[in-house]
C-alpha positions in Angstrom: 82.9 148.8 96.9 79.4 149.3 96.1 76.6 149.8 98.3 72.8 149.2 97.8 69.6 148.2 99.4 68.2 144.7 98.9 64.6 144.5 97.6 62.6 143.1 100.4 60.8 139.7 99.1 57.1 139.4 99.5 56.0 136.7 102.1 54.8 133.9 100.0 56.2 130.4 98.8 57.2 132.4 95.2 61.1 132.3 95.1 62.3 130.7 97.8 64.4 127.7 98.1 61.2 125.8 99.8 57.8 126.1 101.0 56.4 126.1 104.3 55.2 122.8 103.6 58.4 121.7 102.8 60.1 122.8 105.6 57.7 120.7 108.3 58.1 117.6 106.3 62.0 117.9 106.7 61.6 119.1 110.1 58.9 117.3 112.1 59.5 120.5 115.1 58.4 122.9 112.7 54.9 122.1 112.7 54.6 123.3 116.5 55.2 126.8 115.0 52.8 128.9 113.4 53.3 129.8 109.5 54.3 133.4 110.2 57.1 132.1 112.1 58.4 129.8 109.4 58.5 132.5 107.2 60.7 135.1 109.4 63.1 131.6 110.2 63.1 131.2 105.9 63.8 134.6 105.3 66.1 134.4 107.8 67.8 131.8 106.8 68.0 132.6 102.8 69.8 135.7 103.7 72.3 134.2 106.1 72.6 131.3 103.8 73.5 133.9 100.9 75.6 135.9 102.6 78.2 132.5 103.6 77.4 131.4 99.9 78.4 134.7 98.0 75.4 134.1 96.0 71.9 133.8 95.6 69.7 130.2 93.9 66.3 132.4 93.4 66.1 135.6 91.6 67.1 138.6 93.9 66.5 142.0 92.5 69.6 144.7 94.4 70.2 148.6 93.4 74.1 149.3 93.8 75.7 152.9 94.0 78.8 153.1 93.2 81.4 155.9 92.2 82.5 155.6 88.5 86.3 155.4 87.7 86.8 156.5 83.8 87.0 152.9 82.9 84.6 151.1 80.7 84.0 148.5 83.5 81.9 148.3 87.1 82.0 146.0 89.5 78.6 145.4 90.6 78.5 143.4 94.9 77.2 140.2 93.1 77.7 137.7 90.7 75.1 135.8 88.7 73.8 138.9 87.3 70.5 138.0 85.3 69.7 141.6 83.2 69.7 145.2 84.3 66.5 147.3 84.4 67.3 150.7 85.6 71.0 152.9 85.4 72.0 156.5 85.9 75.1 158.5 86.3 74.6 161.8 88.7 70.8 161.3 88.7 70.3 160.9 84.8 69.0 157.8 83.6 71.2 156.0 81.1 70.0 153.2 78.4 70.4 149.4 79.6 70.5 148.3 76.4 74.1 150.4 75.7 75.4 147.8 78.4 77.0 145.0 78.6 76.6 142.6 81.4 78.8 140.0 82.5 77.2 137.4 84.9 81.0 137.2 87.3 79.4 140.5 88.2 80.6 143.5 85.6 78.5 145.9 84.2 80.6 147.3 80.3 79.7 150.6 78.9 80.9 151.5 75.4 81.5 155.8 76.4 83.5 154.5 80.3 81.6 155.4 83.2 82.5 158.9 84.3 85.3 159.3 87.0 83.7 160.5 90.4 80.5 159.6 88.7 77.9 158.7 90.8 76.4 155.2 89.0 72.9 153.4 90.6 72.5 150.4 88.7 69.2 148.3 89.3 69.9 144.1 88.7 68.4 141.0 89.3 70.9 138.3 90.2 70.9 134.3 91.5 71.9 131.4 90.1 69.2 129.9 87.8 69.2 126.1 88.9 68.6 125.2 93.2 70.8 121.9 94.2 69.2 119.9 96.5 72.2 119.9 98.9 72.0 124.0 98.8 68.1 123.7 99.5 68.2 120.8 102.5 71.5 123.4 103.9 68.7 126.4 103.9 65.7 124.3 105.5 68.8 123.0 108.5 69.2 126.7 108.8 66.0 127.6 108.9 65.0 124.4 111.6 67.9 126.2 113.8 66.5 129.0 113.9 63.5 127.9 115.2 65.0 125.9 117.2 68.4 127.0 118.4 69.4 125.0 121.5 70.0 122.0 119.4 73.4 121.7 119.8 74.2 118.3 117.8 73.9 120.3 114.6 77.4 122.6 115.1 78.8 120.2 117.5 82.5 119.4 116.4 83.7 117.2 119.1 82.8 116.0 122.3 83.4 113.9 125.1 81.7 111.4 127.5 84.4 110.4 129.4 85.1 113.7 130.5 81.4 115.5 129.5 82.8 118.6 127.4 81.5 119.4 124.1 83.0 121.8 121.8 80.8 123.7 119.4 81.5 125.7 116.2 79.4 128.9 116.3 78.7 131.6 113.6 81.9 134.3 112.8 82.5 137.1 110.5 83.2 136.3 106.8 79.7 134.1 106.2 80.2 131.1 108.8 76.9 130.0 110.4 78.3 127.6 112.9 76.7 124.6 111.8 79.3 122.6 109.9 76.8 120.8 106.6 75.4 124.0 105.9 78.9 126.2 106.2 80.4 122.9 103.6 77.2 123.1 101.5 77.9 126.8 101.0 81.7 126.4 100.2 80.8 123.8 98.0 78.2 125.3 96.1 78.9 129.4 96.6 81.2 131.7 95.2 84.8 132.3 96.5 84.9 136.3 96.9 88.7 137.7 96.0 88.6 141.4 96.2 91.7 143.5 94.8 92.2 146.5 95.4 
């Protein structure tokens, strides 16, 4: 599997899924905290939201290192892959314009990439068009994170006869805990099969 470093995103309203100003319209508890706060809870949120999702709505930009294996195909960590900007093998920079990229998340070279090669490719990714259901998920995520001792929001049962409530609550594998946003992202995300 490939591994890479994310390229942090600058701290404005510029690709996003919503602005500050969005988020303490949806959420009248937002506007006790300060802007600075909003943004770590949106950050936040995006990436936790993108990791349950298998994808990305806003343009991400990701450099993957990988080992080549003499085929003519590489599987790059994400799909929705916009365009490559940068690829070497061992160090040496390659031309982008030889490739072939598939958006499911492959990366074709006519001359194979090199067995035990060592292969950085630079991408942007993300799906090009933001459903409303996928941003409202992000801004509920967000609100909790603000403000995580609401409990209504990952509730999944409870009780007054008896006073027990039973609460869903974040696990490996992309589940967040709060049951609209973990359907929003099955609905809307990627299934990820690995083989291999």
């Amino acid at each position: 599997m490939a591994t890479g470093t994310i390229t942090p995103v600058v701290p404005t309203d510029d690709g996003h899924y919503f602005t500050i100003a969005e988020l303490k319209a949806f959420d009248s508890a937002a506007s006790d905290y300060p802007d600075a706060d909003i943004v770590k809870a949106r950050d936040w949120a995006e990436q936790r939201f993108e990791k349950a999702a298998h994808c990305a709505w806003v343009e991400r930009t990701f450099t993957a290192t990988a080992v080549g294996d003499g085929t003519p195909l590489l599987e790059l960590p994400h799909m929705d892959i916009r365009s490559v900007s940068a690829a070497s093998i061992d160090g040496t920079p390659i031309d982008v314009a030889a490739l072939k990229v598939f958006p499911y998340g492959m990366v074709k070279r006519g001359a194979y990439w090199p067995a035990d090669g060592i292969v950085a490719i630079t991408y942007a990714y993300g799906k090009a068009d933001l459903p409303e259901p996928v941003k409202v998920a992000v801004m509920m995520l967000a609100g909790h994170r603000l403000l995580p001792q609401n409990l209504r929001g990952n509730a999944t049962s409870e009780s007054t006869d008896v006073g027990f409530i039973r609460i869903a609550h974040a696990t490996p594998g992309g589940k967040t805990g709060l049951l609209e946003v973990d359907a929003v992202a099955a609905d809307y995300g990627h299934t990820v099969v690995r083989v291999g």
